[in-house]
C-alpha positions as CSV (number, residue, x, y, z in Angstrom):
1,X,-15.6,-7.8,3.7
2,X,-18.9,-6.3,4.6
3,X,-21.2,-5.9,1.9
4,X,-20.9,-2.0,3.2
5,X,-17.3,-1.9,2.2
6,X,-17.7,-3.4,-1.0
7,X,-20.4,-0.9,-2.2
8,X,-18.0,1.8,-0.8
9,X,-15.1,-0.1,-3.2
10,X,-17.1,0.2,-6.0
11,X,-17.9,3.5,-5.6
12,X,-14.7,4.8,-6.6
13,X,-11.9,3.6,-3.8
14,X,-8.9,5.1,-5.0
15,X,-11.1,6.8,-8.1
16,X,-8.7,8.2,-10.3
17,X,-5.8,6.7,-8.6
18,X,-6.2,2.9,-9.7
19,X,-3.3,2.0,-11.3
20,X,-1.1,3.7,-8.9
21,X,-2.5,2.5,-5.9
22,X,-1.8,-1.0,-7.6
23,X,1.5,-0.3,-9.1
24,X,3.1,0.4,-5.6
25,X,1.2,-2.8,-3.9
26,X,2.9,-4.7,-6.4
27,X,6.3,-3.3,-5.2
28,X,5.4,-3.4,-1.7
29,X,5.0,-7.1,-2.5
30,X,8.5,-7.4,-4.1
31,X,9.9,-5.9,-1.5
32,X,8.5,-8.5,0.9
33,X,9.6,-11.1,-1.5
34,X,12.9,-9.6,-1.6
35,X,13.3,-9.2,1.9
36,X,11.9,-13.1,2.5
37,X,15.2,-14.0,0.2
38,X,17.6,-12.0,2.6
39,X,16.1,-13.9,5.5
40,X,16.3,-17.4,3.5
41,X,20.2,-16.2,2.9
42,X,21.2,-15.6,6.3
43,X,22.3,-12.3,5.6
44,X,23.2,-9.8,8.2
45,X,20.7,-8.2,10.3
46,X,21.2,-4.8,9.6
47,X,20.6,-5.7,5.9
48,X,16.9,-7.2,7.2
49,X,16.4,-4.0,8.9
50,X,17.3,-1.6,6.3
51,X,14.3,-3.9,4.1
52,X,11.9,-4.2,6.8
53,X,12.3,0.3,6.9
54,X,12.4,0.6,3.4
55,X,8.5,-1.5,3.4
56,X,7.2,0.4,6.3
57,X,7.8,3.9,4.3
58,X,6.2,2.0,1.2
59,X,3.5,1.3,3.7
60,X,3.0,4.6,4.6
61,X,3.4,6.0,1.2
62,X,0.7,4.4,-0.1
63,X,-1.7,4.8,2.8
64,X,-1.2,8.8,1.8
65,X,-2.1,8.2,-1.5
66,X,-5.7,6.7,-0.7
67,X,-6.1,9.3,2.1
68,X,-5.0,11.7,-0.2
69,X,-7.8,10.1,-2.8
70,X,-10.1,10.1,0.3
71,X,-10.2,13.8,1.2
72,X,-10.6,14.6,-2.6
73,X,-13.3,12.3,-3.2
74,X,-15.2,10.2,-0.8
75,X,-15.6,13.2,1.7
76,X,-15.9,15.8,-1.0
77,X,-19.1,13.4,-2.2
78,X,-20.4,12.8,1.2
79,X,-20.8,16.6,2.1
């Protein structure tokens, strides 16, 4: 990471937003996990699919909630 985007993490990424932001990486990453062990198992495909959907809407869940975060804070400072 640049040492631009680490000043920029410090000053308040996801400020206000923290825990959640972490919360739902952690279950992003148990879904991977979870979806790693279906793979592992041979199960059926359409199983693997219905995972791999369920992470890409986790993706974009919490790519909202820093954008979200974003608009309220970083741009509100930078005007």
């Amino acid at each position: 990471m640049s040492a631009e985007g680490s000043k920029r993490m410090r000053n308040g990424c996801v400020k206000g937003r923290r825990e959640t932001t972490l919360h739902r990486f952690s279950r992003l990453a148990g879904q991977v996990r979870g979806v790693e062990g279906v793979v592992e198992t041979d199960c059926d495909c359409m199983d693997i699919l219905a995972q791999t959907a369920a992470i890409r809407s986790a993706i974009l869940g919490v790519e909202k909630l820093i954008l979200e975060n974003h608009v309220e804070h970083c741009i509100e400072a930078a005007i």
